[in-house]
Each structure stands twice: as structure tokens, then as C-alpha cells.
C-alpha positions as CSV (number, residue, x, y, z in Angstrom):
1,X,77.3,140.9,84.0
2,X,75.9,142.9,86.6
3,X,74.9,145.5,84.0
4,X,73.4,143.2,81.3
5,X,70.8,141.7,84.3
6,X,69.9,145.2,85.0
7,X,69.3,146.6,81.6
8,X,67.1,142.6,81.0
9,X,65.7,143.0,84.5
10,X,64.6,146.9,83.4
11,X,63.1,145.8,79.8
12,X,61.2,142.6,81.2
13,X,59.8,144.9,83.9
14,X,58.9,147.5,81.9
15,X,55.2,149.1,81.0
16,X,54.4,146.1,78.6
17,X,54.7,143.2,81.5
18,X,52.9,145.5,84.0
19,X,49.7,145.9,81.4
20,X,50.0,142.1,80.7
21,X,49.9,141.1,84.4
22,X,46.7,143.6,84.8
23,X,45.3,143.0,81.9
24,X,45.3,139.1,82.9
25,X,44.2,139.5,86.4
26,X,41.0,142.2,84.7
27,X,39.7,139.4,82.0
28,X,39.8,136.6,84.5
29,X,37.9,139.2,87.1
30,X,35.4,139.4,83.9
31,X,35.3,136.0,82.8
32,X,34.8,134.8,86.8
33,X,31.9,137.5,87.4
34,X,34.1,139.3,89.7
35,X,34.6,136.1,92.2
36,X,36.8,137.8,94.1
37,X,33.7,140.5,95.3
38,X,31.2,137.9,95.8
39,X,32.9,135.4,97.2
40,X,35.2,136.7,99.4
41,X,33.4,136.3,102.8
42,X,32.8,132.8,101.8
43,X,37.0,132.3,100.7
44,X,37.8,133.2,104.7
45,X,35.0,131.5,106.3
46,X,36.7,128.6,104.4
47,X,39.9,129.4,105.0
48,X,39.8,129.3,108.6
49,X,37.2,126.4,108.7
50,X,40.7,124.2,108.9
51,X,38.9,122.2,106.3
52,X,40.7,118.9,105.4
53,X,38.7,116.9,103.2
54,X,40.3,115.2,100.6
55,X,43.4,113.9,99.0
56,X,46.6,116.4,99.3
57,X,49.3,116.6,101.8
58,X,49.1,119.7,104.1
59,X,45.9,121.3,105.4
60,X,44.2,124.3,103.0
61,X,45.2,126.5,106.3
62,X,48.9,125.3,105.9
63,X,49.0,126.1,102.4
64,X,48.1,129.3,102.7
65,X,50.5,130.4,105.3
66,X,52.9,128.7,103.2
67,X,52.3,130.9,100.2
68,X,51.7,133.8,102.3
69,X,55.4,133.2,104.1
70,X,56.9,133.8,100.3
71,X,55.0,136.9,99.5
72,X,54.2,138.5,103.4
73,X,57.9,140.2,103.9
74,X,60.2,142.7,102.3
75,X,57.6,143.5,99.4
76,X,55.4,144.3,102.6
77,X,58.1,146.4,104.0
78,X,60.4,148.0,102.1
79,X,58.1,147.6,99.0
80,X,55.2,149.5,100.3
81,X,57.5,152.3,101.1
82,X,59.3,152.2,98.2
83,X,56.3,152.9,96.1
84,X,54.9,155.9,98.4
85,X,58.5,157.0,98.5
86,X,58.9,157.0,94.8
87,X,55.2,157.4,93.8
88,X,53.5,159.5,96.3
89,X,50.8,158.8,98.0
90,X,48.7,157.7,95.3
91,X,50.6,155.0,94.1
92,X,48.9,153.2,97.2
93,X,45.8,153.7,95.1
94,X,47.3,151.7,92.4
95,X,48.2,149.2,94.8
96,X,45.0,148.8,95.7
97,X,43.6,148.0,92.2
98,X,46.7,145.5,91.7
99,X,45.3,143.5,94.4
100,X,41.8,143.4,93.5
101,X,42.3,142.1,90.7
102,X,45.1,140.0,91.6
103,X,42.9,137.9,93.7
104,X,41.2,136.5,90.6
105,X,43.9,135.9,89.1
106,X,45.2,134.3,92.3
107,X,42.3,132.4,92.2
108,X,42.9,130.5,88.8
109,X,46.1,129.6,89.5
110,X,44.8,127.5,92.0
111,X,41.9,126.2,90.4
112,X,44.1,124.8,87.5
113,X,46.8,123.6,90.1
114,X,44.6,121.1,92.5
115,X,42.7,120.6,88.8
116,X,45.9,119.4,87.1
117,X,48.1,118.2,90.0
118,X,49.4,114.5,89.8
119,X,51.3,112.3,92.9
120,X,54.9,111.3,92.7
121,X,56.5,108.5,92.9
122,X,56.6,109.1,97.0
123,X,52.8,109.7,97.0
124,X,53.3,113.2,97.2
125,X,51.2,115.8,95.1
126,X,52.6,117.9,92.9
127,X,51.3,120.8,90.7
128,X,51.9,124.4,89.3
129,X,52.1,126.5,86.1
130,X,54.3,123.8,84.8
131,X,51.3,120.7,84.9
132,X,48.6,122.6,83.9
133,X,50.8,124.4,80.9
134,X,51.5,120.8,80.3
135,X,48.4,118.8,80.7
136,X,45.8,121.7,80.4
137,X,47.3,123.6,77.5
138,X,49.0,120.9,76.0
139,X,52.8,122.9,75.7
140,X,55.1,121.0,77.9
141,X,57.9,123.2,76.4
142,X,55.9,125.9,78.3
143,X,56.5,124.0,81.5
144,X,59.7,123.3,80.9
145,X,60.4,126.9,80.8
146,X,58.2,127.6,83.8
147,X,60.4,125.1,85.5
148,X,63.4,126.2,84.7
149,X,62.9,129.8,85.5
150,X,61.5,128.6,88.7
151,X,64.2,126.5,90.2
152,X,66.8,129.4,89.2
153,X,64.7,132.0,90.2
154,X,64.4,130.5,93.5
155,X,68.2,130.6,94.8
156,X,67.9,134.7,94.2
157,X,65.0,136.6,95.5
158,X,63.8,133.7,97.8
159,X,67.3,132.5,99.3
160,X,70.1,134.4,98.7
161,X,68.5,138.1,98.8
162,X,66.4,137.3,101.8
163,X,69.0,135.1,103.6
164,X,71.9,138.6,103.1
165,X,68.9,140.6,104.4
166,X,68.3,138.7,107.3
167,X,72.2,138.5,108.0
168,X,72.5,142.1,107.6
169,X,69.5,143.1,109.7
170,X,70.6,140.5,112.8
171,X,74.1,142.2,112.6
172,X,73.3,145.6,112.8
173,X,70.6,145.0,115.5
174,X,73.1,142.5,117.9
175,X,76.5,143.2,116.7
176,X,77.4,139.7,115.4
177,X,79.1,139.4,112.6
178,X,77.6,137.6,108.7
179,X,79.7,135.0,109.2
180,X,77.9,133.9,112.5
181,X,74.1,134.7,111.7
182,X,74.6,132.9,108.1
183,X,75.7,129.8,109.9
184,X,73.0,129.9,112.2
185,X,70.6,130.7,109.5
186,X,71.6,127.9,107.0
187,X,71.4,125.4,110.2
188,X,68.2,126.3,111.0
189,X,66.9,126.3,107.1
190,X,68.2,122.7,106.9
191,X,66.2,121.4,109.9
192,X,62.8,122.6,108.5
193,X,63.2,122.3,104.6
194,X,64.8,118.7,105.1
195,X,61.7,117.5,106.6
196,X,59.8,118.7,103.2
197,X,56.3,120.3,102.8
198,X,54.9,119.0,105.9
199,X,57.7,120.1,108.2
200,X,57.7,123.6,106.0
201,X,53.8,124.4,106.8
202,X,53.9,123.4,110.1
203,X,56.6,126.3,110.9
204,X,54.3,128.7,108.3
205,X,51.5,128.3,110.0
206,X,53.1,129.1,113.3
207,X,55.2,132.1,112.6
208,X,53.1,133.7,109.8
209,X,50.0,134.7,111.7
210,X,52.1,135.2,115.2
211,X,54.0,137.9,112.9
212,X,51.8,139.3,111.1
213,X,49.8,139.5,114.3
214,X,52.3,141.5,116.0
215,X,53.4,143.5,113.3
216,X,49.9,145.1,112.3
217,X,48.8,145.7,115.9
218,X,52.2,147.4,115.9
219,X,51.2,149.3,112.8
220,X,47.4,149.6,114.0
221,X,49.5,151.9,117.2
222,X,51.5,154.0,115.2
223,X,48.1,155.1,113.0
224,X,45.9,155.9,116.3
225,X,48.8,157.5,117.6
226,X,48.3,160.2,114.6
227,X,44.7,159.6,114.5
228,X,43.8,163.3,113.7
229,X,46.1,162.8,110.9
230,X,44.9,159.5,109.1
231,X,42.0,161.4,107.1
232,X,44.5,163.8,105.6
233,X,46.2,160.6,104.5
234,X,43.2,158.5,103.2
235,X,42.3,161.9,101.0
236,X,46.1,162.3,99.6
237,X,45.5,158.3,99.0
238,X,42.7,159.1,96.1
239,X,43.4,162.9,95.3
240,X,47.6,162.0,94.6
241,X,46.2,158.8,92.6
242,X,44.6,160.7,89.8
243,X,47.1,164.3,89.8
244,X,50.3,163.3,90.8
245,X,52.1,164.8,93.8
246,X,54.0,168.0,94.1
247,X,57.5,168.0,95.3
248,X,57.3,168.6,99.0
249,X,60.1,168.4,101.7
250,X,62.4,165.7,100.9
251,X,60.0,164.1,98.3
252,X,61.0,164.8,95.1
253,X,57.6,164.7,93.5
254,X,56.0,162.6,90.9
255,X,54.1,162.2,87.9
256,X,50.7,160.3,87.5
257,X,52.5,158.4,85.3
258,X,55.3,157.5,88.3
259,X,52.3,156.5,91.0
260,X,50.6,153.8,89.0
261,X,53.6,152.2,88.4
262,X,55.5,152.0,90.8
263,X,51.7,151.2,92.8
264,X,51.4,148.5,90.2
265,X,55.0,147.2,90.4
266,X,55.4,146.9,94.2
267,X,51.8,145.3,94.5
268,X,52.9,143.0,92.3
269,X,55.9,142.2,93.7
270,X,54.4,141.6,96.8
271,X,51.4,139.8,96.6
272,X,52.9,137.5,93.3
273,X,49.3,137.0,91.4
274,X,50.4,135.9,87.7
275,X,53.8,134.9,89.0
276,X,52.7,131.6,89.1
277,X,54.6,130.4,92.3
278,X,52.1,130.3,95.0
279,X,49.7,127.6,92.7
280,X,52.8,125.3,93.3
281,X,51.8,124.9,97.1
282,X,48.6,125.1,96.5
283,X,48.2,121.9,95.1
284,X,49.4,120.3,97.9
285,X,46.3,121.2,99.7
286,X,44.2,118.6,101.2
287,X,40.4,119.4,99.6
288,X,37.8,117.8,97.6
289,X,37.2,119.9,95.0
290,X,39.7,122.5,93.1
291,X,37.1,125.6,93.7
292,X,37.5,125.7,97.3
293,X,41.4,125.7,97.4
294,X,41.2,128.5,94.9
295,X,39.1,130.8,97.0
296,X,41.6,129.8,99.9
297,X,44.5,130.9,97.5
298,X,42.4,133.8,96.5
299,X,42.6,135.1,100.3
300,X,46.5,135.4,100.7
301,X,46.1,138.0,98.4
302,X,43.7,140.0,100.1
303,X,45.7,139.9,103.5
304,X,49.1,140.6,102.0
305,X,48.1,143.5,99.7
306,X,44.4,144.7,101.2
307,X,45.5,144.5,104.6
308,X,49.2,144.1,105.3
309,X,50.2,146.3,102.7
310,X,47.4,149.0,103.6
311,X,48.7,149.2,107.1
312,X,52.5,150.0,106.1
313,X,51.2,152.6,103.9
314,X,48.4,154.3,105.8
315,X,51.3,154.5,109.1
316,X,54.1,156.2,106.6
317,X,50.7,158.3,104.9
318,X,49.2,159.3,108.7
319,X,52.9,160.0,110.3
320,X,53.8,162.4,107.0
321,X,57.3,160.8,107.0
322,X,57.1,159.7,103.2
323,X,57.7,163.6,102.4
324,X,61.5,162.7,104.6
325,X,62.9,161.6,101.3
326,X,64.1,158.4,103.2
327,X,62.6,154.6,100.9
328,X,62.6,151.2,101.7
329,X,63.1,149.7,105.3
330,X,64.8,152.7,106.5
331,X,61.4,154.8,105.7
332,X,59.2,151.9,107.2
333,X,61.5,151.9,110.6
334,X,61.2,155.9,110.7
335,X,57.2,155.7,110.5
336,X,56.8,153.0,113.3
337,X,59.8,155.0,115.3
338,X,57.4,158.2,115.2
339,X,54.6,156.0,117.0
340,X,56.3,153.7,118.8
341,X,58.1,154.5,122.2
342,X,61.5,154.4,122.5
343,X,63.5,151.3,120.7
344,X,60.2,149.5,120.0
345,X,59.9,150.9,116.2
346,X,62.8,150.3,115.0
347,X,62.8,146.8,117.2
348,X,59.7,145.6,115.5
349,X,60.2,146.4,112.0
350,X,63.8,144.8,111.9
351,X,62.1,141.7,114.2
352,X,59.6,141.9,111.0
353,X,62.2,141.9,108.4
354,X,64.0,139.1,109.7
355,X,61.2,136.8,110.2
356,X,59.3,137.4,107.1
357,X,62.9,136.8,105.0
358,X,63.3,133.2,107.1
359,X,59.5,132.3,106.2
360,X,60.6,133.4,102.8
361,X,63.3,131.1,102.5
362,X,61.1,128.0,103.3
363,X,58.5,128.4,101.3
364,X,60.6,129.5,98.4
365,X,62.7,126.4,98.7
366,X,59.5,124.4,98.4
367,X,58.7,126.2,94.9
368,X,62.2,125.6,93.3
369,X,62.1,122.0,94.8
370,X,58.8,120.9,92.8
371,X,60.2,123.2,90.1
372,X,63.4,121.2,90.2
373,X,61.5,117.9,90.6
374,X,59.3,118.7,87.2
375,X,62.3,119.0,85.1
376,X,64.7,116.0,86.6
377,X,62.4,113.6,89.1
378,X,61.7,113.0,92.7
379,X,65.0,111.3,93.1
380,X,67.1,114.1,93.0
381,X,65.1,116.8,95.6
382,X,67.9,115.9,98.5
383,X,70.4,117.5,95.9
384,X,68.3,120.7,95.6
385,X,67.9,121.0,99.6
386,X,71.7,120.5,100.4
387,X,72.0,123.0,97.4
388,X,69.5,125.4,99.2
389,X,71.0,125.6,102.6
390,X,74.6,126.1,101.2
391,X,73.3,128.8,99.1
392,X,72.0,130.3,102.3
393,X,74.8,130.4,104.0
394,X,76.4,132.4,100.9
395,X,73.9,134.5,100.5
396,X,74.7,135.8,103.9
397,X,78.2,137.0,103.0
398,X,78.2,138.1,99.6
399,X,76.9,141.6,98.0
400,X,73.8,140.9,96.0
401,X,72.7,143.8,93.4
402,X,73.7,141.1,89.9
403,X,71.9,138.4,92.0
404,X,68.3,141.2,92.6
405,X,69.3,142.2,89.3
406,X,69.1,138.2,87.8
407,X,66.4,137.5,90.5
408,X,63.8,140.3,89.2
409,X,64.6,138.6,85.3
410,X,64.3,135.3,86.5
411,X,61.1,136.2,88.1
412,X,59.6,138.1,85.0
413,X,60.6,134.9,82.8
414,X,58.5,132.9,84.9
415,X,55.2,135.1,84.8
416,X,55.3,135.1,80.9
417,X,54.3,131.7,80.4
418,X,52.2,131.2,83.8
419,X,50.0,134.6,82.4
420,X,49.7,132.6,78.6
421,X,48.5,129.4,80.4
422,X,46.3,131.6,82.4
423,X,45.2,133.4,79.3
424,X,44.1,130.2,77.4
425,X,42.8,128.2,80.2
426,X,40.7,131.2,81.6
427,X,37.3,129.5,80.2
428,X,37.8,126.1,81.6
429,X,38.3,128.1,84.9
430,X,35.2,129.8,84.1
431,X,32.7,126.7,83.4
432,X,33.9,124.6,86.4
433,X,33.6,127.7,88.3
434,X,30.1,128.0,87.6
435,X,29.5,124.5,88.4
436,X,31.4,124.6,91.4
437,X,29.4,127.4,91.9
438,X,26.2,125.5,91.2
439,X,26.6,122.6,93.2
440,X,27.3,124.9,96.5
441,X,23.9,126.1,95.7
442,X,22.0,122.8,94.9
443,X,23.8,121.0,98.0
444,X,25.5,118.4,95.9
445,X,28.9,120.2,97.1
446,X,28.9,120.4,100.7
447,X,30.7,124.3,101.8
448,X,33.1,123.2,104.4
449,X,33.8,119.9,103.9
């Protein structure tokens, strides 16, 4: 089984998916006037406004933090690492270009999900790929699929891998055993995701910004430790991104060919655009008009990939550890160790991992909930959290390459039809864009409120 997920995994995340998933994010960049370039100083002076005008159920704030507790964490990490490790240096080039035009992409999802959300039976709002595939495109087999992929996609990459990550990385760092931590961590899963959205964005919006806080001035140390060194990292950034890089020390080299995609695959991976999980939350958003939550949305992807992401890479760049042949955490941990005193590298970055995988956990059980919900009702969501926490616990204890291996198909399923509803509904983005656009100008919108 475990073989058949990889070999599914390898084909849906092959070349083909990658150009689709560009390609998607480049013609809504096009078809927006690149929004994401002149609006962006606009998207985080509304972002932090705390605006909360409107129907929905969390703030826009909240909502972001949510969305940016599924994608800030191991894609952050052990991605970003990963694809310098594998790539060179110039795969963070490639990055790079992922995320700009990610954040248009980004941006349409939530446009179309405040646009096409609908309340519950409870009076709760709900929304995602799977309403406006529904009620936009008019192909509710399309949501149904969504949906489906969703809610199964969930229980792998954001419960069970991130729950055995966090068990693993508490273990090693305090000497408890899986057992222990996974109790603890299913616990303390079920007393926020019981509570629902609310309860969910309350704890985002705490630990997300006090983490990422820490964990880029922590980065922001380690690069003006090796200050003398950072320019020699910047230039291999563009010069590898175009050439290649030469086998050097432990690096085994790499093709042009290798940097952009693995560049294009981890930014992906971490930032989500064209996944079409982070619209779900963003419907929930209290605001009066569907542009102004899609510039929020459009942000997250900026500070995961633009900044976060750019910070990992420019400390394993400036440090010259990515030529160790060490990838993934292990790499991250070495760069932070080579500009942090003493314990504190290593301390942070496994403090990192194990609170971006808990944020992960939350917000991803909010995404399989309203996936969950879509295909069966409101009255059955205590199932799916009772479900959840178990599964954390499990995930703690068990070995997990079938479940990446499912996780990483599961996830490509779900962008296929998000990226068609996309596709189609890219000029009804566009016009309402405009006169979103339009009435901010006139004054008949009012900016922050």
C-alpha cells in the first residue's frame, strides 16, 4: 500500500501539477492587474486594522492567523531546507516567484469564499472550494470531490504527521516517551478544537505571531552573526537560480532543472495557494465586502513564503551549511546552531517545530470539519472532533511514510478541482475586483470599515 501512495503521490506531484498550480496563480496575476503588487501595502494596513465590520464569525485578524497556523510550520522549516538542500541555492529563487504569484491566487480563493459562503443551521458561516465549485460554477460533483479529499486529507498531513512530529521532537528534546506527549497532545487538541472556530482563532492569534516573533528575530541573529557573508548568499540566490549549482562539499549538486522544482514544490507546499484550504477559514471572517478579506488572505502568503520562508533560507545561505549535505529539520537546527550560543539553536528550532505542528493541528481540524460538514451536515461535526483528537493521539505512536505518502495524494486531489473552479471563475473575480476597486476610490466603500 505504502508503495502504490508513493508511486500516486510521485505522478500527481509531478511537472504537470506544478505548471498547473503556476500557471493558475500567473493568469489570475494577469486577469487581477497584478493585485498583489499594487495592493499589498493596502492588504496589511487592513490586516492589522483589526477590522470587524460585518457578518462572519471570527475577526479578519483571527482568520488569518488561523490560516497562517496550517501553512507557518514544517513547510517553513524543514521545507525551506529541503529545497536548498536538494536544489541549491537557487531553488530559493523559485520560491520566490511561487509566492508572488501565489498571492493572487491566494487572493481569489477568498474573494469567491466570503462571495459564496452561506450560514448553517447553528448560524455559523461556511464556505470554500466546495460552495463556490458548487454555487459559482454550478458542479456540485466538484465540491463533493473537494470535500471529500478535504476531510481525508485532513487526518494525514494536518493531524497525524504533525501530531508524530511534535511527539517525536518533545521526546528527543525532554526524554519522555510517545506514549506520554501523545496523551498530552490529544488532551490539549480536544480543549481548543471542541470549542470550534472561535475557541481555534483565539489560540492562533495568540501563538502564531508570538512564534513567529521569536523565531525570525532568532533567524534575524544567526544572519547578522555572518553578516560579511549574507551578500555572497543573496548573489548565489540569483546566479544558482538560472545555472544550476556545482557539487560542492557535501552537496551533491544540481541541475537547473532540480532548483525550480523543488523551489516551486516546497513554496507550494508551504504557503498552500491553489490548494484550496485556507478560503475555508476565510469565510468565516467578519467583513463587509469579499475584496477586503481577500487582500487579508492575500497577506498570509506574503509572510509565510516572502518573509518566513526568506529568513530560513537566507540563515542556511549566509552560514554556508546547505553545502553539509545534511536536509530538512536537522539542516535548519545546524544553521541556527552556527549563530546561536550554546543550546539556544537547536532549542529554538525544535520549540519552532513543535509549536507550528500544534497550530497545525487546529487549524487543520477546522478545514476537514467544514469539509466534513459539506458532505454530511452540521449535526455530525462532534463525530469528526472526537475522531480528530483520537487520531492525534495515534499519530503520536505510529510510523507515518504510507500516511505522508496518502497525505501528499490526498492533498494533490484536492488542488485539481479548487485550481478548475479557480480557472473558470477567474473573471467574476476580476469584474468585482474592479468594482471593489472602484468604490474604494469613489468613497462609496469605506477602506477600513
Amino acid at each position: 500500500m505504502n508503495t502504490i501512495f508513493a508511486s500516486f503521490a510521485g505522478f500527481m506531484w509531478g511537472p504537470w501539477l506544478l505548471v498547473l498550480l503556476l500557471g493558475t496563480g500567473f493568469l489570475l496575476t494577469v486577469r487581477l492587474r497584478g493585485i498583489q503588487f499594487r495592493s499589498l501595502f493596502y492588504a496589511l494596513r487592513l490586516t492589522f486594522s483589526r477590522e470587524q465590520e460585518g457578518e462572519g464569525d471570527i475577526s479578519p485578524f483571527g482568520s488569518l492567523m488561523t490560516a497562517l497556523a496550517a501553512t507557518v510550520g514544517t513547510g517553513n522549516i524543514a521545507g525551506v531546507s529541503t529545497a536548498v538542500a536538494l536544489g541549491g541555492p537557487g531553488a530559493i529563487f523559485w520560491m520566490w516567484m511561487t509566492g508572488l504569484v501565489g498571492m493572487a491566487t491566494k487572493y481569489s480563493e477568498g474573494f469567491l469564499a466570503v462571495k459564496f459562503r452561506r450560514k448553517n443551521e447553528q448560524g455559523e458561516e461556511s464556505g470554500g472550494p466546495m460552495y463556490y465549485l458548487e454555487e459559482g460554477l454550478k458542479k456540485k460533483w466538484l465540491g463533493v470531490c473537494f470535500a471529500a479529499f478535504g476531510a481525508c486529507a485532513g487526518f494525514g498531513i494536518g493531524n497525524m504527521v504533525q501530531a508524530n512530529t511534535t511527539a517525536i521532537a518533545v521526546s528527543e528534546t525532554t526524554g519522555l516517551n510517545v506514549f506520554s506527549v501523545g496523551l498530552f497532545l490529544a488532551i490539549l487538541t480536544g480543549l481548543v478544537v471542541i470549542g470550534g472556530i472561535k475557541r481555534i482563532a483565539d489560540v492562533s492569534s495568540f501563538l502564531v505571531p508570538f512564534m513567529v516573533a521569536i523565531y525570525f528575530v532568532g533567524a534575524l541573529i544567526v544572519i547578522f552573526s555572518h553578516l560579511d557573508q549574507l551578500g555572497s548568499g543573496l548573489g548565489m540566490v540569483f546566479e544558482h537560480a538560472f545555472t544550476g549549482t556545482a557539487a560542492t562539499g557535501g552537496f551533491a549538486g544540481a541541475t537547473l532543472a532540480k532548483g525550480i522544482r523543488y523551489g516551486v514544490a516546497r513554496g507550494l507546499f508551504s504557503n498552500e495557494s491553489g490548494m484550496g484550504s485556507a478560503p475555508i477559514v476565510a469565510a468565516a471572517a467578519k467583513t463587509n465586502h469579499p475584496g477586503k478579506q481577500a487582500l487579508v488572505s492575500m497577506t498570509g502568503t506574503f509572510i509565510d513564503t516572502l518573509i518566513v520562508c526568506s529568513i530560513t533560507a537566507m540563515a542556511i545561505s549566509s552560514t554556508g551549511v546547505w553545502t553539509s549535505g545534511e536536509t530538512g529539520v536537522a539542516l535548519t537546527i545546524q544553521a541556527f546552531t552556527a549563530g546561536l550560543p550554546g543550546y539556544w539553536g537547536n532549542l529554538l528550532v525544535t520549540l519552532g517545530t513543535i509549536t507550528f505542528a500544534f497550530s497545525t493541528i487546529l487549524a487543520w481540524e477546522y478545514y476537514g470539519e467544514k469539509c466534513f460538514e459539506y458532505l454530511f451536515g452540521e449535526k455530525y461535526i462532534s463525530f469528526y472532533r472526537y475522531a480528530w483528537v483520537v487520531f492525534v493521539f495515534i499519530g503520536a505512536q505510529v510510523k507515518l511514510d504510507m500516511v505522508w505518502n496518502f497525505s501528499d495524494a490526498m492533498n494533490a486531489l484536492m488542488a485539481i478541482p479548487n485550481l478548475i473552479g479557480l480557472i473558470f471563475l477567474s473573471g467574476l473575480v476580476s469584474k468585482e475586483t474592479r468594482l471593489f476597486e472602484k468604490g474604494i476610490q469613489q468613497g462609496s466603500i469605506n477602506k477600513f470599515d
